[in-house]
KENUFI-597253 format. One record per atom (N, C-alpha, C, O): residue in one letter; x, y, z. Coordinates in steps of 0.2 Angstrom, whole numbers, plus 5000, padded with zeros to 4 digits. Example, Ala and Ser with C-alpha at 12.3 -4.5 7.8 and 13.67 -1.06 7.14 Angstrom:
2
a506649725039
a506249785039
a506649845039
a507149835042
s506449895035
s506849955036
s506450005039
s506750065040
//
This chain:
312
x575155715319
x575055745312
x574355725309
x574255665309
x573955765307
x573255785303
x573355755297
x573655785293
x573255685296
x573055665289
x572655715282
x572055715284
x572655735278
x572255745273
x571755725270
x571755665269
x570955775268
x570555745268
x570655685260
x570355635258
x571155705256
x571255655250
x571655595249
x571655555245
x572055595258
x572355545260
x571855505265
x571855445263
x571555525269
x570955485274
x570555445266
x570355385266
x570355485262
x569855455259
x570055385253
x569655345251
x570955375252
x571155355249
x571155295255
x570855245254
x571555295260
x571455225264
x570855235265
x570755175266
x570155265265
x569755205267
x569655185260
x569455125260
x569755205253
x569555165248
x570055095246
x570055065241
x570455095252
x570955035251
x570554985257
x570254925255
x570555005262
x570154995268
x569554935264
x569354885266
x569354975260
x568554945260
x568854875255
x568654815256
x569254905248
x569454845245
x569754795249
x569754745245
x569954775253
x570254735259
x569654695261
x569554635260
x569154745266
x568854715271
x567954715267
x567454705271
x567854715263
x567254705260
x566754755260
x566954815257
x566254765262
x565654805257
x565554855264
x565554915265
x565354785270
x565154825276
x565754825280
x566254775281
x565554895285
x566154875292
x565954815297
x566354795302
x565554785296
x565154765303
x564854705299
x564454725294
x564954655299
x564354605295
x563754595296
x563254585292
x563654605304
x563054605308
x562554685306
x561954695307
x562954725302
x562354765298
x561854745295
x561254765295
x562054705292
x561554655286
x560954655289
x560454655285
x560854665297
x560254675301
x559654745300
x559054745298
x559954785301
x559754845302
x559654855295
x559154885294
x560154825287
x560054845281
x559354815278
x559054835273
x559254765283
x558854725280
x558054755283
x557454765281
x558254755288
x557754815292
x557354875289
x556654875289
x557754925286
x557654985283
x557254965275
x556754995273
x557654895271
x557554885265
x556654875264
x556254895260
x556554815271
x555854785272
x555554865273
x555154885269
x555754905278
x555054945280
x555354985275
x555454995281
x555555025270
x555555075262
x555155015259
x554555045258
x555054955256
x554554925254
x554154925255
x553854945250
x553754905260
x553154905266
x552754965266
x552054975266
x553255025266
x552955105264
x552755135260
x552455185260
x553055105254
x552955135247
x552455055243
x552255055237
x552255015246
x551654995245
x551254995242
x551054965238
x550755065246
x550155095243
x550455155236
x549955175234
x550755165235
x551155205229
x551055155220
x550855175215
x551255075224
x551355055218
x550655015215
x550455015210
x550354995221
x549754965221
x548955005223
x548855045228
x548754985220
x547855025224
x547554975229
x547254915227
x547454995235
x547454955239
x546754965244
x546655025247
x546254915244
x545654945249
x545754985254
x546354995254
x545255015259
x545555035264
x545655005268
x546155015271
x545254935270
x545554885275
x546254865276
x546654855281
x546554855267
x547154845264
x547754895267
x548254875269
x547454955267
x547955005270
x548055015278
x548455045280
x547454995282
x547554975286
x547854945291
x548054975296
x547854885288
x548254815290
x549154825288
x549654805292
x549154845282
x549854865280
x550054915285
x550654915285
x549754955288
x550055025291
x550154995300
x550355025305
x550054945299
x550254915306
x551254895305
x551854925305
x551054845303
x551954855301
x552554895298
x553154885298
x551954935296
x552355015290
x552355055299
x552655115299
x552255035303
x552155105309
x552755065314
x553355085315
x552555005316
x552954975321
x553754965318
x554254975321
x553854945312
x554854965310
x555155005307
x555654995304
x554655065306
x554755125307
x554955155314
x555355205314
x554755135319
x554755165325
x555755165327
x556055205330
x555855105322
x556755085325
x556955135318
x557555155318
x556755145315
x557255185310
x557755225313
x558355215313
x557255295315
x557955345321
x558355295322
x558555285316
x558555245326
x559055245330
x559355205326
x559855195329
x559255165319
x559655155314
x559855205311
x560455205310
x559655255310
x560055315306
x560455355312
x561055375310
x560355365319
x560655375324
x561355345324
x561855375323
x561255275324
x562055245323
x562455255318
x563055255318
x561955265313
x562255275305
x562755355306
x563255375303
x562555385309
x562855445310
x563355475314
x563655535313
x563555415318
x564155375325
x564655345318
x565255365318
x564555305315
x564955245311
x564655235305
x564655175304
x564455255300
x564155225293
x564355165291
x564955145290
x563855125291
x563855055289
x564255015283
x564554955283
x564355065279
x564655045271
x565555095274
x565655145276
x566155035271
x566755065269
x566655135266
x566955185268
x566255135259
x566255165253
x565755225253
x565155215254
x565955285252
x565555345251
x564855325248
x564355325252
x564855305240
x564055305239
x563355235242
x562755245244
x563755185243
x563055175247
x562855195253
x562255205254
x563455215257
x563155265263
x562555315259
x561955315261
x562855345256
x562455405252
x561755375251
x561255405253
x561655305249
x561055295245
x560555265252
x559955275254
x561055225256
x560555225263
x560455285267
x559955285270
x560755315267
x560655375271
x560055425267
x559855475270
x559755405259
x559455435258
x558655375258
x558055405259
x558755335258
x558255285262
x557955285268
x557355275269
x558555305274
x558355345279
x558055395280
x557655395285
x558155415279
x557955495276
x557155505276
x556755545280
x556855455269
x556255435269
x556055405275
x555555435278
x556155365277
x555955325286
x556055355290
x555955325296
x556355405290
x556455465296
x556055535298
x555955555304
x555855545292
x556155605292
x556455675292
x556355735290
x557155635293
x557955675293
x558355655289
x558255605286
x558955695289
x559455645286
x560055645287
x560255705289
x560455605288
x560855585292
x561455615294
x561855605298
x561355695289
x561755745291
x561855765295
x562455775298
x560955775300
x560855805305
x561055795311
x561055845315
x561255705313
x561355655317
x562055685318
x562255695324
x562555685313
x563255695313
x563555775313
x564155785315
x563055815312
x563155895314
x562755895322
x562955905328
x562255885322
x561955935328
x562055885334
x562255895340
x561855795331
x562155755339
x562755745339
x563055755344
x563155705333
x563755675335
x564455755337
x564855755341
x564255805333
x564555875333
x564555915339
x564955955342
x563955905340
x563355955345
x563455935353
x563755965358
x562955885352
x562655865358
x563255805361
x563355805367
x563555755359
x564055715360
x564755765364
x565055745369
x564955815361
x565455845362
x565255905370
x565655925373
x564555925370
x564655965376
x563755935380
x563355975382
x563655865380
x562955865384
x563355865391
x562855885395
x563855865394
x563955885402
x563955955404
x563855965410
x564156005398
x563756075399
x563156085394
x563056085388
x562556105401
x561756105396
x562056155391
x561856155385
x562456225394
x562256295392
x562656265384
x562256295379
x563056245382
x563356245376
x562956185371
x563056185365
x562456155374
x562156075371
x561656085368
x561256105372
x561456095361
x561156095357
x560556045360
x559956065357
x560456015363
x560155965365
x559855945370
x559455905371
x560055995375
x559955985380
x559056005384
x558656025381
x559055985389
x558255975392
x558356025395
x557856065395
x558856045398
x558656115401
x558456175401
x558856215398
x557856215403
x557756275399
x558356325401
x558556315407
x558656365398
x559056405398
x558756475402
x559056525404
x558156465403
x557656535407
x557656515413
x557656555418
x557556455414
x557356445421
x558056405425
x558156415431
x558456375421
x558756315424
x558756255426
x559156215428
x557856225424
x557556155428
x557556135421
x557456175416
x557456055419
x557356035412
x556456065412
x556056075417
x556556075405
x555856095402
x555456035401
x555755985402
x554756035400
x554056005398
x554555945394
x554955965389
x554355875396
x554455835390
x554355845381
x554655825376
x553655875383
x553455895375
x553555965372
x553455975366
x553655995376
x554156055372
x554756045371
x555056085367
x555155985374
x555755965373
x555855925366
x556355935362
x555155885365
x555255855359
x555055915354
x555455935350
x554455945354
x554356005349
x554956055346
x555056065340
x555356075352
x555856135352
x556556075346
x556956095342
x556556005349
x557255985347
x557155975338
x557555965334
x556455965337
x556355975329
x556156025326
x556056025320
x556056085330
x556056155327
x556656185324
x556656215319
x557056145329
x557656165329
x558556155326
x559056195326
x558256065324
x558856025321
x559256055317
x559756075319
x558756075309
x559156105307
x559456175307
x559956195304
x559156205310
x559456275313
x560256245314
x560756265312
x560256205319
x560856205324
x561356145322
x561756125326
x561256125316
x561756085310
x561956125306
x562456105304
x561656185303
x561956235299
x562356275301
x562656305298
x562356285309
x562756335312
x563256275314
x563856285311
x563356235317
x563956185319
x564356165312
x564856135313
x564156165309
x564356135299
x564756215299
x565356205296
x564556265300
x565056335297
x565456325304
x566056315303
x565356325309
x565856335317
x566556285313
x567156305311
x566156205312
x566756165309
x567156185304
x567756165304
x566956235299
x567256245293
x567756295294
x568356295292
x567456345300
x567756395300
x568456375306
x568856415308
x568456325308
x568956295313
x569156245309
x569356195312
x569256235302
x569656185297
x569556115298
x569956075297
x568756095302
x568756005302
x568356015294
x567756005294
x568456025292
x568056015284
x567156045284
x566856075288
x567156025276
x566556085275
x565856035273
x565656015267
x565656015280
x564955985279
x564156015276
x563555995275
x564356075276
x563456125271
x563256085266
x562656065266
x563956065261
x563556035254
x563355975254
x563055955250
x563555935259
x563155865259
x562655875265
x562255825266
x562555915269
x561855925271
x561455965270
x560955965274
x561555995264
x561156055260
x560856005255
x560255985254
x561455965250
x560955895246
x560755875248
x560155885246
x560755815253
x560355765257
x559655815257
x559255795253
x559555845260
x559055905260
x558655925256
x558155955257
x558955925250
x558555945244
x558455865240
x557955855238
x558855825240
x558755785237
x558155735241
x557855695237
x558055755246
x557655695250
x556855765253
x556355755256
x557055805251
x556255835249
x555955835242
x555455855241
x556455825237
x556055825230
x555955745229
x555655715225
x556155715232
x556055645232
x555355645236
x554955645231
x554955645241
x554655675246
x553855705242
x553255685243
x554355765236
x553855795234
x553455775228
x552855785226
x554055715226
x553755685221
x553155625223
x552655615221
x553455585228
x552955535232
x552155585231
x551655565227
x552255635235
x551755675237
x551255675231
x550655665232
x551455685225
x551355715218
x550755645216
x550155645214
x551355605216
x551055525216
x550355505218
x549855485214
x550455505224
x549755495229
x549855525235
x550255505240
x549455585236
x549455625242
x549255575246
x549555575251
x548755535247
x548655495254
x549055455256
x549255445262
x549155425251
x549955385254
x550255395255
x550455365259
x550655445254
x551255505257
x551155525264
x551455515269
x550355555263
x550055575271
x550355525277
x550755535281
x549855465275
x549955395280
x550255375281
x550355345286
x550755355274
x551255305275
x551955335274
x552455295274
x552055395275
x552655415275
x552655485279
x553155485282
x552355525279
x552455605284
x552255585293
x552555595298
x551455545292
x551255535299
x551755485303
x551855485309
x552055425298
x552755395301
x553155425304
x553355425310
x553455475298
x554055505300
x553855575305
x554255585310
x553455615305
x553155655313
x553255595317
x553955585317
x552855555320
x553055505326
x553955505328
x554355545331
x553855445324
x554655445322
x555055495327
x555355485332
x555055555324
x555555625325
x555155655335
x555355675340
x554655635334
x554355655341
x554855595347
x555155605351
x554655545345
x554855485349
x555655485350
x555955485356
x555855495346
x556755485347
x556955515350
x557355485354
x556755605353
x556855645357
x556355645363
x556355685368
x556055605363
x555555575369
x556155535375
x556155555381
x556555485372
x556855445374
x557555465374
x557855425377
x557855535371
x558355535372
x558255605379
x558855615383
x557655645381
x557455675385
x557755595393
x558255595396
x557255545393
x557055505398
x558055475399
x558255455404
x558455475394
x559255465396
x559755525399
x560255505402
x559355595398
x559655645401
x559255685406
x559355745408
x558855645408
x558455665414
x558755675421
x558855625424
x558855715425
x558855695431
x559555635434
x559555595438
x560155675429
x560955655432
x561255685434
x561055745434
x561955675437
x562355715438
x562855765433
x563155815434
x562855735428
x563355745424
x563755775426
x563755835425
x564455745429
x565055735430
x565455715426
x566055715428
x565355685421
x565755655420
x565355615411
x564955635407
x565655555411
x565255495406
x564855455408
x564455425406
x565155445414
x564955375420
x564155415423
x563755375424
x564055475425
x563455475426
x563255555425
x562955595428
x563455545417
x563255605411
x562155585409
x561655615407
x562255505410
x561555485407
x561255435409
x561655385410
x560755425410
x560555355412
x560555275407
x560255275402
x560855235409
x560955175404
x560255115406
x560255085412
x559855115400
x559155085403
x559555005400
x559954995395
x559254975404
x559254905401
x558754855402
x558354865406
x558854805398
x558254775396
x558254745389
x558354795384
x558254685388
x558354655380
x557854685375
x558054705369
x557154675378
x556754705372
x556854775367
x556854795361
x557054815376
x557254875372
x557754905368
x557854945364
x558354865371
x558854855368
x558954815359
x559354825355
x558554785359
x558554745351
x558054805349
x558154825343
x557554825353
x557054875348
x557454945347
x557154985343
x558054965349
x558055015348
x558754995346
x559055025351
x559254965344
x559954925342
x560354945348
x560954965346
x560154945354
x560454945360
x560655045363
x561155055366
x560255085361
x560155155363
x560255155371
x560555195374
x559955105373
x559955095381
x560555105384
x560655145388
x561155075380
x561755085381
x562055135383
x562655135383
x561655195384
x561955255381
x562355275385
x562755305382
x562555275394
x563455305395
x563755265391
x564055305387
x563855195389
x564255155386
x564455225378
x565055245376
x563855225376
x563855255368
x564155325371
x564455355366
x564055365377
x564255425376
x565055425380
x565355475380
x565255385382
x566155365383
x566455345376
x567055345375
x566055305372
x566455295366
x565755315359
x565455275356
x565755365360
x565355385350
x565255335345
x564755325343
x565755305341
x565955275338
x566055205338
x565955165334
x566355195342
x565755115346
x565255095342
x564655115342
x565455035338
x564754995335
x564254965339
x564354925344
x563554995338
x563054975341
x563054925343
x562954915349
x563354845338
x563254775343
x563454775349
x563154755353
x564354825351
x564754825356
x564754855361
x565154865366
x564054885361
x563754935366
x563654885372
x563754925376
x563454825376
x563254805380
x564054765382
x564154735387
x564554765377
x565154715380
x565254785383
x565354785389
x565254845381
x565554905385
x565354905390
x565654895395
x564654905389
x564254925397
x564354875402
x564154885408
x564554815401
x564854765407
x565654775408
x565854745413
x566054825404
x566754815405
x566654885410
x567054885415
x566154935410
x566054985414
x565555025419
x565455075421
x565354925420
x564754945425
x564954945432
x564454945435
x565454945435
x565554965441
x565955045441
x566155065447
x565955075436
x565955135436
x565355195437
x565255245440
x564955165435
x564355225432
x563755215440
x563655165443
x563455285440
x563255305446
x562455245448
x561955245444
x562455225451
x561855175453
x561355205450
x560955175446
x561355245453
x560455295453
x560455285444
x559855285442
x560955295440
x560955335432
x560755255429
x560655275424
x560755175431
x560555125427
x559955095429
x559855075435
x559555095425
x558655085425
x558554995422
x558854965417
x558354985424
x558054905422
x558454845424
x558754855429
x558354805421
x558654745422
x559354715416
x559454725409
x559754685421
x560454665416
x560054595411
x559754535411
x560254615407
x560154585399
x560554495402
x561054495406
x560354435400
x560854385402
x561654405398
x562154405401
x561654425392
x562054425391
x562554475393
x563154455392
x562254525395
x562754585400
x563254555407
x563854565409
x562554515411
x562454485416
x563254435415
x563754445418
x563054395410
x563654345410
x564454375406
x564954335406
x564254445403
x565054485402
x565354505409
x565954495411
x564754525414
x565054545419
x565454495422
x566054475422
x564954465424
x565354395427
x566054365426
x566554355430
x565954355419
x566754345415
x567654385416
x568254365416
x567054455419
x567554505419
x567954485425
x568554475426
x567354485428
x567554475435
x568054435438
x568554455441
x567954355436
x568154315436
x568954335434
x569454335438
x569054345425
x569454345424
x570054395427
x570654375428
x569654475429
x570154535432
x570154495441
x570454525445
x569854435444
x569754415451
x569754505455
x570054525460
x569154535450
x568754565456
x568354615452
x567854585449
x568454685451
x567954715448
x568154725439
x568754725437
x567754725436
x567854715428
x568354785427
x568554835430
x568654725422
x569554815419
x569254845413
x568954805409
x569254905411
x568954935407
x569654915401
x570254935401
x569154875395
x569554865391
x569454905384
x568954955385
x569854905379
x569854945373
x569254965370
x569155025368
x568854925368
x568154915365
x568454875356
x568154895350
x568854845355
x568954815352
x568754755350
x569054725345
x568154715355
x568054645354
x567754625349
x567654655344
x567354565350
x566954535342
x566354565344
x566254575350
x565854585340
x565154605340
x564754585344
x564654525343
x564254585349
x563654565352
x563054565350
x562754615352
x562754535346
x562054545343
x561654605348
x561654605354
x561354655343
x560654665352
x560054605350
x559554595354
//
């Protein structure tokens, strides 16, 4: 039986009075992340600063920036806050450090591309051109999936609506107007700083996320979850990107907290197809498998995903 949307929203607002502010404590990372680079960027806004000054600043304003997507990516899997309005308020912070908002991530990928990436022809997302059958050019792939975003979140937002999972238009139609007169007011402020520290971030930014989510859908079989994508590993880039590497892990469980993405990927690495795992095991993967091991005396048991968090 289908709970109600006035009953779902009632337990989580009991939910939240219980268990505190965040789901996840280990957010405080990512929160703290986001809060420095919206600081960091709105910098040249409050202060007049030489150009040497803005140069130097635009080193750090550009490199945590590059992790924003995949904080607002997660945020769009699982929102960090129990309670509706701070979601609202980081998701409009994100927004800024994005260029998207977090509507987008939750209609076109978690709605879209989550739900049908083992068929290209139905996947919003997908690398394959639909003319030829082979994936397309990496950079028409990134060009086409931001031509495109919001096109194909306003059609999956009415599909939802018209199929009774509820009516997401008005909060991705706000977020939307809200986070371009915000945008346009910056703009109004100091068009160079807008330019530099905020549009030419956020282009990157939206180019790169579909760069890399191109390189996890490259060249698999997709059969299945186990070898629907490639799972890259490697610590760097799993802490740079809050564990995206993860991603069969993240595309058998969506909602999977980003910490828990690497206990998954050791409870389910002897499932997934050799050729689809890139890099090197993380120690601390290395040593979940091991334990599995040990403890199943032979190949790891795919457990629940209910365990304690793993830092990336």
């Amino acid at each position: 039986m289908s709970l109600s949307p006035a009953l779902l929203a009632s337990r989580e607002r009991q939910a939240s009075r219980r268990k505190g502010l965040l789901r996840y404590n280990i957010d405080v990372i990512p929160l703290l992340w986001v809060q420095a680079t919206l600081l960091l960027s709105l910098v040249p806004f409050l202060v007049e600063l030489p150009l040497w000054g803005q140069v130097l600043l635009a080193i750090p304003v550009f490199f945590l920036r590059s992790s924003c997507p995949y904080l607002q990516h997660n945020q769009g899997h699982l929102p960090a806050f129990w309670r509706r309005w701070p979601n609202h308020v980081y998701d409009l912070q994100l927004a800024l450090m994005t260029g998207y908002v977090t509507s987008l991530w939750e209609l076109q990928h978690a709605r879209g591309h989550h739900r049908h990436y083992l068929t290209p022809a139905l996947d919003p997302a997908s690398i394959i051109d639909p003319r030829t059958g082979k994936p397309m050019p990496r950079w028409r792939y990134c060009v086409v999936g931001n031509l495109t975003i919001i096109r194909d979140a306003i059609r999956i937002a009415r599909q939802e609506r018209a199929l009774g999972r509820g009516n997401h238009l008005p909060k991705l139609v706000t977020h939307l107007v809200v986070a371009t007169v915000l945008c346009g007011a910056l703009a109004m402020v100091n068009p160079w700083a807008f330019f530099w520290f905020i549009l030419v971030p956020d282009v990157i930014a939206g180019y790169t996320v579909w760069m890399v989510s191109y390189d996890h859908h490259l060249d698999v079989k997709s059969t299945s979850h186990y070898d629907g994508s490639h799972t890259i590993l490697g610590r760097a880039f799993n802490r740079f990107t809050f564990n995206i590497g993860h991603h069969a892990a993240h595309h058998e469980k969506p909602t999977l907290h980003w910490s828990l993405l690497p206990r998954r990927t050791a409870h389910i690495l002897h499932l997934l197809d050799p050729a689809s795992v890139k890099g090197t095991l993380e120690p601390e993967v290395a040593h979940l498998v091991t334990s599995e091991k040990v403890a199943s005396g032979g190949a790891p048991s795919a457990l629940s995903g209910d365990a304690e968090p793993l830092a990336a």
